[in-house]
Backbone as XML, in Angstrom:
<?xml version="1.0"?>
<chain id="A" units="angstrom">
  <residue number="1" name="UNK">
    <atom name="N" x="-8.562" y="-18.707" z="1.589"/>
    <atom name="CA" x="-8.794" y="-18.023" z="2.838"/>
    <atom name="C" x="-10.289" y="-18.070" z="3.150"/>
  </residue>
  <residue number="2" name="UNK">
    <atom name="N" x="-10.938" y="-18.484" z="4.091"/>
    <atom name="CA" x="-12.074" y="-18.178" z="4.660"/>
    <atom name="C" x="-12.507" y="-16.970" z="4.620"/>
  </residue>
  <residue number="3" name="UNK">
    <atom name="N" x="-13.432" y="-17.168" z="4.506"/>
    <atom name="CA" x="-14.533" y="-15.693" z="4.693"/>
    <atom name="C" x="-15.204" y="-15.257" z="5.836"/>
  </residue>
  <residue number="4" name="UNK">
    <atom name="N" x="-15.088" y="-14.474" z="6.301"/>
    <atom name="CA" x="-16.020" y="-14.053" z="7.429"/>
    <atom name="C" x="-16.957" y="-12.773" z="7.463"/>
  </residue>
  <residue number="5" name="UNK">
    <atom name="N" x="-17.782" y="-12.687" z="7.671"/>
    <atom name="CA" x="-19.029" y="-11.928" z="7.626"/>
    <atom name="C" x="-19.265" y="-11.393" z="9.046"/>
  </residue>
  <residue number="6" name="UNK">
    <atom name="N" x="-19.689" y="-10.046" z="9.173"/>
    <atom name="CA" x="-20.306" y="-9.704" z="10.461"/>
    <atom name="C" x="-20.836" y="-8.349" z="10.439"/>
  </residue>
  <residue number="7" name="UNK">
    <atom name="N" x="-22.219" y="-8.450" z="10.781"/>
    <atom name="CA" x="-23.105" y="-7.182" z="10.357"/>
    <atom name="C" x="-22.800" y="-6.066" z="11.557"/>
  </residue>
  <residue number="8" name="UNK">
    <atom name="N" x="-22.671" y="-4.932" z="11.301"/>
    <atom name="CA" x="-22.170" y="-3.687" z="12.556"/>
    <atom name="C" x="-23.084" y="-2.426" z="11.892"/>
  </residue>
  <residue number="9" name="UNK">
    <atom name="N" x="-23.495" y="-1.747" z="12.958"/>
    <atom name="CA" x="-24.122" y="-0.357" z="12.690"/>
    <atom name="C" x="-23.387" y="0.550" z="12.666"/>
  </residue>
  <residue number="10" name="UNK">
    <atom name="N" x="-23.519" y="1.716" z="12.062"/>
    <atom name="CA" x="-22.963" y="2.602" z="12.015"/>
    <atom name="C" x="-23.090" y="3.933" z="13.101"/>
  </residue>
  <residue number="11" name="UNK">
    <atom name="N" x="-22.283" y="4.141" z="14.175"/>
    <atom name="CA" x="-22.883" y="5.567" z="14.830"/>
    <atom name="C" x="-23.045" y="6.042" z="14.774"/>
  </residue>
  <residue number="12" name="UNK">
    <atom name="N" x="-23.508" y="7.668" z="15.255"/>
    <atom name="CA" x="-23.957" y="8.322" z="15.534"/>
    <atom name="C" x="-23.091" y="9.525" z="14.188"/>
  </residue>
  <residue number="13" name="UNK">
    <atom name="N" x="-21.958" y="8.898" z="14.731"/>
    <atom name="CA" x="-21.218" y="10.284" z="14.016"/>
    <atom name="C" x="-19.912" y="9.401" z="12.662"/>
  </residue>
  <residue number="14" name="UNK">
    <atom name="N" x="-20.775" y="7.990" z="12.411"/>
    <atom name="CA" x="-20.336" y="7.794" z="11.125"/>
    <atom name="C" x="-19.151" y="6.388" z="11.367"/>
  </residue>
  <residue number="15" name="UNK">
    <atom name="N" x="-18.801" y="6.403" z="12.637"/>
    <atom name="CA" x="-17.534" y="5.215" z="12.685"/>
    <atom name="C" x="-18.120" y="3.775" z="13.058"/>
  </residue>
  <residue number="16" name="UNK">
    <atom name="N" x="-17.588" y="2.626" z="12.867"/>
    <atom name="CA" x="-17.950" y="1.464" z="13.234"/>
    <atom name="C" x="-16.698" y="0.637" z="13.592"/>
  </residue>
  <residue number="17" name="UNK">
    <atom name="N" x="-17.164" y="0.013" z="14.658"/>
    <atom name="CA" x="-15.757" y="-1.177" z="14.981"/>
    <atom name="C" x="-15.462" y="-2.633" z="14.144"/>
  </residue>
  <residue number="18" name="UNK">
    <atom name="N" x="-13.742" y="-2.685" z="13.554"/>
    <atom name="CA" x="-13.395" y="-3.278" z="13.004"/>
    <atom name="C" x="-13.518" y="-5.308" z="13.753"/>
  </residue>
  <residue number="19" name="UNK">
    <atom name="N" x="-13.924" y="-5.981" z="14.222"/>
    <atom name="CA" x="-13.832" y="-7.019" z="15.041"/>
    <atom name="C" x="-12.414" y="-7.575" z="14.287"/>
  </residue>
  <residue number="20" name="UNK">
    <atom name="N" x="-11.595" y="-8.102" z="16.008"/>
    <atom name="CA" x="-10.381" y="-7.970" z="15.931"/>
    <atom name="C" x="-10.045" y="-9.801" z="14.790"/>
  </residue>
  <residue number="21" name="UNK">
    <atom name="N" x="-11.386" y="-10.330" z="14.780"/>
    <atom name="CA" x="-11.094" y="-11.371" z="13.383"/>
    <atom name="C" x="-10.736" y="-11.361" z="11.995"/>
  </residue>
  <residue number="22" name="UNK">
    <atom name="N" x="-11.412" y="-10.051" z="12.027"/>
    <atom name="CA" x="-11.881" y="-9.436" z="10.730"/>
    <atom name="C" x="-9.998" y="-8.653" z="10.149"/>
  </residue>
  <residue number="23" name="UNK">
    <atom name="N" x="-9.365" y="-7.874" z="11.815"/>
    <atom name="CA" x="-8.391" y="-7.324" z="11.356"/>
    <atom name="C" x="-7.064" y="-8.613" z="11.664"/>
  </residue>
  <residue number="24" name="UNK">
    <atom name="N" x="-7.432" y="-9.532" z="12.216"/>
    <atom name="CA" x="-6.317" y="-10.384" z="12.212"/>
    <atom name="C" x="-6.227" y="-10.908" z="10.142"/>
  </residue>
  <residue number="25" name="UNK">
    <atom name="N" x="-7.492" y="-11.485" z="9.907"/>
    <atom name="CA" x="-7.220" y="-11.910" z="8.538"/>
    <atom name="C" x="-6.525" y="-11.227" z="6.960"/>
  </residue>
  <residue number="26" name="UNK">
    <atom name="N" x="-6.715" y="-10.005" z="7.711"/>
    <atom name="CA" x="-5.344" y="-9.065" z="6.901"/>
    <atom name="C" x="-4.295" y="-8.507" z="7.458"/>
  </residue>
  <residue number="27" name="UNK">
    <atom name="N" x="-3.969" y="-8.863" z="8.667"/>
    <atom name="CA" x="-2.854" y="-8.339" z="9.298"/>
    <atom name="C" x="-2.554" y="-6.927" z="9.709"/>
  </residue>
  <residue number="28" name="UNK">
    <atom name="N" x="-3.921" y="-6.610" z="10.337"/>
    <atom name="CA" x="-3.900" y="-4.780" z="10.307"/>
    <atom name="C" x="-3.361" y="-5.288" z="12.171"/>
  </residue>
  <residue number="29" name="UNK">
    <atom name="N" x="-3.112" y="-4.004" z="12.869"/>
    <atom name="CA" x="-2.708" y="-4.183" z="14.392"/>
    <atom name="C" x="-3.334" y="-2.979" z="14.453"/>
  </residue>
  <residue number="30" name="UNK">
    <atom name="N" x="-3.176" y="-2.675" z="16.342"/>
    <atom name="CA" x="-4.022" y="-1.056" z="16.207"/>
    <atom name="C" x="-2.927" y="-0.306" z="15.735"/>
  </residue>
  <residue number="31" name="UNK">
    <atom name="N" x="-3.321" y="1.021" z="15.756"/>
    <atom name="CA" x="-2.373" y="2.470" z="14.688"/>
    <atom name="C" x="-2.028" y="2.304" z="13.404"/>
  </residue>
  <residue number="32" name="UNK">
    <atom name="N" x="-2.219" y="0.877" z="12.811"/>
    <atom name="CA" x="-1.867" y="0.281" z="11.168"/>
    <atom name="C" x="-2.544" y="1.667" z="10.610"/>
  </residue>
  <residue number="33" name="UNK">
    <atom name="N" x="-1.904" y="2.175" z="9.246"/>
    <atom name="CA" x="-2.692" y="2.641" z="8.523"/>
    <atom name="C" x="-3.651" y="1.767" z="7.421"/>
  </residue>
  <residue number="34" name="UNK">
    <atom name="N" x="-4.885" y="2.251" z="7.526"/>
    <atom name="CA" x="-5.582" y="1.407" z="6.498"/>
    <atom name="C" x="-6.202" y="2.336" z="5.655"/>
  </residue>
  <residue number="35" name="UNK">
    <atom name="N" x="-6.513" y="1.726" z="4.462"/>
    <atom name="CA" x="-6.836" y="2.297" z="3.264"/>
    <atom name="C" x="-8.335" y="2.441" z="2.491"/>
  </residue>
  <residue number="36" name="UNK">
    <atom name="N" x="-9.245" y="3.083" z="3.012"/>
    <atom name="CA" x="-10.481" y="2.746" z="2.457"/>
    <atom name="C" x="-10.967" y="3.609" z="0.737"/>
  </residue>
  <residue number="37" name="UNK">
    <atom name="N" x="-11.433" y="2.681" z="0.264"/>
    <atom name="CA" x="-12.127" y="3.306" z="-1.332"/>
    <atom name="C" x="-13.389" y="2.651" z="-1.709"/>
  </residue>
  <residue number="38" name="UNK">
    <atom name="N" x="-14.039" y="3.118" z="-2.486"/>
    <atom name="CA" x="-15.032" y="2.252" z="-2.950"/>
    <atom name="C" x="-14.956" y="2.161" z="-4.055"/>
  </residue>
  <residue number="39" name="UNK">
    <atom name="N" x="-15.767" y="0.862" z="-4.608"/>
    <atom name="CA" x="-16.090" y="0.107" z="-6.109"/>
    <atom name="C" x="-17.522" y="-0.167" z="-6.578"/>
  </residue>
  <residue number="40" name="UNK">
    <atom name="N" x="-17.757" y="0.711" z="-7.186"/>
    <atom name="CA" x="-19.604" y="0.626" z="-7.342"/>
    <atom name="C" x="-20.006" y="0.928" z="-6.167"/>
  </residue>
  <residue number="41" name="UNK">
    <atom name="N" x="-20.798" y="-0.511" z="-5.445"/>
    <atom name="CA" x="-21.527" y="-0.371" z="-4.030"/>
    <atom name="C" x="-20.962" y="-1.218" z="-2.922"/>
  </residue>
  <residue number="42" name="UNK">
    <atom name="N" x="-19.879" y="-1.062" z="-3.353"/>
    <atom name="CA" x="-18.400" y="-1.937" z="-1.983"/>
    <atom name="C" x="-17.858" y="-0.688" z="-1.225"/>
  </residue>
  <residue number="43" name="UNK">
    <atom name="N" x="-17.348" y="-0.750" z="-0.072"/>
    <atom name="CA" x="-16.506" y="-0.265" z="0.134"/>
    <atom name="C" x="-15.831" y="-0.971" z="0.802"/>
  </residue>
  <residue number="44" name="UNK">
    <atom name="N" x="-14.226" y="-0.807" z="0.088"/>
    <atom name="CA" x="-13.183" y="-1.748" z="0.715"/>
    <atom name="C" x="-12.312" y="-1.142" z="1.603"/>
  </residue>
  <residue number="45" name="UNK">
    <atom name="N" x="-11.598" y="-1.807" z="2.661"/>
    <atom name="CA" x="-10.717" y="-1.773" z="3.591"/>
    <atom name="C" x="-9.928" y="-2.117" z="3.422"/>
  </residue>
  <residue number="46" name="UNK">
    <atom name="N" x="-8.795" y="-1.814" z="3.271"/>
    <atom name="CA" x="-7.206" y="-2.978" z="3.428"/>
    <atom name="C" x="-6.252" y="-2.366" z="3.809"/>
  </residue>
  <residue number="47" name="UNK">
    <atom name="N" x="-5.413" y="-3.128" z="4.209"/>
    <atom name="CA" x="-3.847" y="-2.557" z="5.008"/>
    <atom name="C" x="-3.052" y="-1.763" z="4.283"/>
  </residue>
  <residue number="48" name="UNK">
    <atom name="N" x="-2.407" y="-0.521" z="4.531"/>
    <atom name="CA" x="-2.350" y="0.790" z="3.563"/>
    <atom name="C" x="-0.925" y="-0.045" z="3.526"/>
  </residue>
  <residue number="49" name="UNK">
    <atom name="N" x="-0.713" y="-0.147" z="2.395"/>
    <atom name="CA" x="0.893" y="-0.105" z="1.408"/>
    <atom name="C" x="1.561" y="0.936" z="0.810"/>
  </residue>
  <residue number="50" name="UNK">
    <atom name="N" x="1.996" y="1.720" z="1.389"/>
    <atom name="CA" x="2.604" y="2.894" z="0.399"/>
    <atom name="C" x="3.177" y="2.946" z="-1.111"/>
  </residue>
  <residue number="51" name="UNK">
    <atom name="N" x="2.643" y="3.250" z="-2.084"/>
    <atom name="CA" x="3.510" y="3.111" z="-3.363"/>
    <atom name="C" x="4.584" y="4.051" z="-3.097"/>
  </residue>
  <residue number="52" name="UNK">
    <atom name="N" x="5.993" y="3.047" z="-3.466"/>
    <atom name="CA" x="7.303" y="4.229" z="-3.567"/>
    <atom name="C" x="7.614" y="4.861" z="-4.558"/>
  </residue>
  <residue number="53" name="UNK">
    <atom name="N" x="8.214" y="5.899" z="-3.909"/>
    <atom name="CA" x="8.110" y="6.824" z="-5.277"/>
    <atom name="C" x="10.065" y="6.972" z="-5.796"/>
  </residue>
  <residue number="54" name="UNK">
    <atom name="N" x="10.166" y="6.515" z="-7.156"/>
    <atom name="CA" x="11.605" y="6.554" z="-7.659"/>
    <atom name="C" x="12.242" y="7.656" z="-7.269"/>
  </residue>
  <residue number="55" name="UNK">
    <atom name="N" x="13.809" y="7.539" z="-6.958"/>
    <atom name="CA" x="14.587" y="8.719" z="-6.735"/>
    <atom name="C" x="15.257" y="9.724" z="-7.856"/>
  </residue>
  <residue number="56" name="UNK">
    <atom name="N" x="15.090" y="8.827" z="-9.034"/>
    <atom name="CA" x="15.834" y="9.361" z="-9.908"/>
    <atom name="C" x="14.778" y="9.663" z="-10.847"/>
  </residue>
  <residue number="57" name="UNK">
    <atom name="N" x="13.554" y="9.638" z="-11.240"/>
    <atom name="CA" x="12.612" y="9.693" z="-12.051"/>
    <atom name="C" x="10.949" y="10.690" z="-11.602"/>
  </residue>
  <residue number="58" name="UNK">
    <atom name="N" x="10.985" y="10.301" z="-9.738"/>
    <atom name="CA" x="9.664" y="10.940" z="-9.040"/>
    <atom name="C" x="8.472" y="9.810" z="-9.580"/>
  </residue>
  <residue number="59" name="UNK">
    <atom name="N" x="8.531" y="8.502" z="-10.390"/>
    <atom name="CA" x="7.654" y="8.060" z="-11.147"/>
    <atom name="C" x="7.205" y="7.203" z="-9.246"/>
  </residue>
  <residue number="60" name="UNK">
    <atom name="N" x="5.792" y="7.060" z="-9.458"/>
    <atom name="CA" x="4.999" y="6.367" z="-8.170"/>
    <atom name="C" x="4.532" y="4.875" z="-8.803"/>
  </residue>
  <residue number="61" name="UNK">
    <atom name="N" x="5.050" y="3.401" z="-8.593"/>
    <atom name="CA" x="4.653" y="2.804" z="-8.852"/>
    <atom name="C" x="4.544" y="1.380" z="-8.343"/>
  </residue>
  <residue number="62" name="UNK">
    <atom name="N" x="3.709" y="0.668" z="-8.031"/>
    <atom name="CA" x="4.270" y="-0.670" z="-7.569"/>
    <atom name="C" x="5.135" y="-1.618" z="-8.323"/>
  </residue>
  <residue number="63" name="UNK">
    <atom name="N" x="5.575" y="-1.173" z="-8.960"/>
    <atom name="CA" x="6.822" y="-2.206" z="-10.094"/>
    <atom name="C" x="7.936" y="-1.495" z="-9.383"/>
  </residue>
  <residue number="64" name="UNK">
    <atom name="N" x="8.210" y="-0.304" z="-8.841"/>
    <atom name="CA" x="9.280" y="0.250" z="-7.924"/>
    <atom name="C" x="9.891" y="-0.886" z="-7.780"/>
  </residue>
  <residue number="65" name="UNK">
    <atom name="N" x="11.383" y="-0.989" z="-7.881"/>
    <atom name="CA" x="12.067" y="-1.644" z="-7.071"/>
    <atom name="C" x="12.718" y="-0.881" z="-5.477"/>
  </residue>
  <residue number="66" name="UNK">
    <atom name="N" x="12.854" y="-1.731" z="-4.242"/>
    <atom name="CA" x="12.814" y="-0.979" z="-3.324"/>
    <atom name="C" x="14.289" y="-2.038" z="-2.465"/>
  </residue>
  <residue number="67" name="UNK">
    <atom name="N" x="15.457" y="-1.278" z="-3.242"/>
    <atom name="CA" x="17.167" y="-1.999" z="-3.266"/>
    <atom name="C" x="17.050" y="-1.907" z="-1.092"/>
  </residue>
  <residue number="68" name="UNK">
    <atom name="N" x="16.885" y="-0.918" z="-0.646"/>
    <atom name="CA" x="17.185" y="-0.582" z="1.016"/>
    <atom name="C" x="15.947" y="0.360" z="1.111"/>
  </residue>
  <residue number="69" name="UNK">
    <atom name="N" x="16.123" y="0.898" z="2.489"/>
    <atom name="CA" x="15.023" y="1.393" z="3.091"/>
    <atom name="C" x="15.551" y="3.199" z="2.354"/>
  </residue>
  <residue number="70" name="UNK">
    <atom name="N" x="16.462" y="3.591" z="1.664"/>
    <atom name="CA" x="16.572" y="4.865" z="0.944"/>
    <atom name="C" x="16.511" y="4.876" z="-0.326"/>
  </residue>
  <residue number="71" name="UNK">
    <atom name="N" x="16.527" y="3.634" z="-0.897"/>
    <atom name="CA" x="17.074" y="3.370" z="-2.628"/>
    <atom name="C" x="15.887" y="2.844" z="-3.406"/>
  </residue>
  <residue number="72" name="UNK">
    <atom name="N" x="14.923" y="3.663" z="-3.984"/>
    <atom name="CA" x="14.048" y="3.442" z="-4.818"/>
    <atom name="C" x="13.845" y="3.503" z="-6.059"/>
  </residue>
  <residue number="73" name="UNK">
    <atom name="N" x="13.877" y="2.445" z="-7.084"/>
    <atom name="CA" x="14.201" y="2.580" z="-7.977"/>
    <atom name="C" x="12.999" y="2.773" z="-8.876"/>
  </residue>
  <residue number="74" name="UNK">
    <atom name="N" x="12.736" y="3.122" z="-10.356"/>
    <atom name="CA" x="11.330" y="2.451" z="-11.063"/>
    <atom name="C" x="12.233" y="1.824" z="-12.292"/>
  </residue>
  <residue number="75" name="UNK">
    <atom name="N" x="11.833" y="1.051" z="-12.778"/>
    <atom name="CA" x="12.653" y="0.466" z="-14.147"/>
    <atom name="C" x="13.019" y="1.537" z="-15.195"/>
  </residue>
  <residue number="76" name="UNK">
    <atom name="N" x="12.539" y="2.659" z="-15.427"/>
    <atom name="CA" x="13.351" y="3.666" z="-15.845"/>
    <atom name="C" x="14.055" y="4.565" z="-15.437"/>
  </residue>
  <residue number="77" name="UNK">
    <atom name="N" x="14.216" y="4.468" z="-13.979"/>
    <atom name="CA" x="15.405" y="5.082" z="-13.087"/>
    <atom name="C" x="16.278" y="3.677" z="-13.325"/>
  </residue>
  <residue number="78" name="UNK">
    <atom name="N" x="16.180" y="2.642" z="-13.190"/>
    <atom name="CA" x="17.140" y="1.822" z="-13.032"/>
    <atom name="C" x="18.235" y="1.676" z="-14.298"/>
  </residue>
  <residue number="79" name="UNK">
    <atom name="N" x="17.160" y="1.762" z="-15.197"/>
    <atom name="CA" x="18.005" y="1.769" z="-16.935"/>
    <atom name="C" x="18.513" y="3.417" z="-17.102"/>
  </residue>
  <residue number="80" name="UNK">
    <atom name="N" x="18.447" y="4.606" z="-16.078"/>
    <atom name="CA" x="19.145" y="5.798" z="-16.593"/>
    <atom name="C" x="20.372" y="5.410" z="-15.244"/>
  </residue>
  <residue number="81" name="UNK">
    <atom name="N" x="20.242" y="5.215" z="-14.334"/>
    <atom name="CA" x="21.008" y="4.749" z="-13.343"/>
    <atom name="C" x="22.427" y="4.153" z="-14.112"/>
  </residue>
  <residue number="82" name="UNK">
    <atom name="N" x="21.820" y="2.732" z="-14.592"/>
    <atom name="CA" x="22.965" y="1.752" z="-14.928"/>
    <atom name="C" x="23.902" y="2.335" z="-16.215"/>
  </residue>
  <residue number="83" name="UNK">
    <atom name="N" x="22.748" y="3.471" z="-17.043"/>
    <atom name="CA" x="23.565" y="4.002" z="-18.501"/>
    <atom name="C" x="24.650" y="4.949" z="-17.704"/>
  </residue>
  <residue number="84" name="UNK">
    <atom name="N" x="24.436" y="5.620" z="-16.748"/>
    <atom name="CA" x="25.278" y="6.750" z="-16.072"/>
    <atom name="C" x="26.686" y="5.562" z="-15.309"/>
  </residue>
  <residue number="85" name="UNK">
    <atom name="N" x="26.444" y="5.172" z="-15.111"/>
    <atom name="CA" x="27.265" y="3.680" z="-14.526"/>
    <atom name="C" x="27.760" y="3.206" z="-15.235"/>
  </residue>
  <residue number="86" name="UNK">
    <atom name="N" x="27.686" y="2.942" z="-16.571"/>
    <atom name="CA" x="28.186" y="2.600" z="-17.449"/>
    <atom name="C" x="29.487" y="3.657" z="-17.861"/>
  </residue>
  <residue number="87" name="UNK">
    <atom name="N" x="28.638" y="5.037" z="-18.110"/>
    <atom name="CA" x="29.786" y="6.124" z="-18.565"/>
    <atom name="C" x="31.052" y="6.409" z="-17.942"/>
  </residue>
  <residue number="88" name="UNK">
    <atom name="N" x="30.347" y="5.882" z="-16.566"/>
    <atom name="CA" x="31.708" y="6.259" z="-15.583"/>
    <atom name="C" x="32.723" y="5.695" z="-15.281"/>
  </residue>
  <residue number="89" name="UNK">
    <atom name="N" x="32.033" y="4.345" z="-15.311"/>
    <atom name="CA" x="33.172" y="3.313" z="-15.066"/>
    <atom name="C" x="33.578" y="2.559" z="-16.021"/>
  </residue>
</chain>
């Protein structure tokens, strides 16, 4: 991926504009949530990903498996899941 660079000031009251190059190359649109943190003397931007959180466990992780838009699994919800599945059927 190319790199792009572009120097911006900061206002008055702390905000600066994203240039719409800058948000095409990660795929942000306007109202996207984005995610800012820093690392040493970085501070990064990127397109907010929600970690899901398991239904059967509460565990938050990106290894989540995510079966439909209600069914969240983590690999130890999935292995108490399938043992209960097992008993029943």
């Amino acid at each position: 991926m190319k790199s792009t660079s572009v120097v911006k000031k900061i206002d008055p009251i702390g905000r600066i504009t994203i240039p719409s190059e800058l948000r095409r190359a990660i795929n942000v649109e306007v109202k996207d949530p984005v995610e800012l943190y820093n690392e040493k003397d970085l501070i990064i931007l990127k397109k907010y990903e929600p970690i899901h959180t398991c239904i059967i466990t509460g565990e938050e992780s990106e290894k989540n498996l995510k079966l439909s838009d209600d069914v969240i699994l983590s690999p130890t919800g999935v292995s108490i899941l399938l043992e209960e599945i097992r008993k029943r059927f």
